[in-house]
Steps between C-alpha positions, in 0.01 A plus 500: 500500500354824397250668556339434150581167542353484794131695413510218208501246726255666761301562173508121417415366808204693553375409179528148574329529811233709434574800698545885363828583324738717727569871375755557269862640631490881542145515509485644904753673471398866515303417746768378710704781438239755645399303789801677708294794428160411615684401824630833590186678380257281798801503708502946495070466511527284828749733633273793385693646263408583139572262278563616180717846426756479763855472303363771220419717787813473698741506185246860454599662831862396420525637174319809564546589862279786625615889519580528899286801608623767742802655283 
């Protein structure tokens, strides 16, 4: 069965009981998808890290190291 198949018949049954229709397929999706991220972001705040910034500024120092004084 697929999964439209199956949302019609989820759709179906609801009606004939009464209850609330289920969302259509695809509709949580994005919000699935960034979950992951919202994870990671408590997960650095409990460790006390910052949350937000961290890849853009370490791909920053290793694109453009700093000049080495003393030469």
């Amino acid at each position: 069965m697929s999964i439209t198949q199956q949302y019609f018949l989820d759709t179906h049954r609801a009606q004939r009981l009464g209850e609330t229709p289920p969302p259509p397929p695809g509709t949580h999706d994005w919000r699935t998808a960034r979950e992951p991220c919202g994870y990671w972001q408590f997960r650095a705040v409990v460790a006390g890290r910052p949350a937000q910034g961290r890849l853009r500024r370490a791909l920053g120092r290793w694109l453009r190291p700093r000049a080495r004084s003393g030469w």
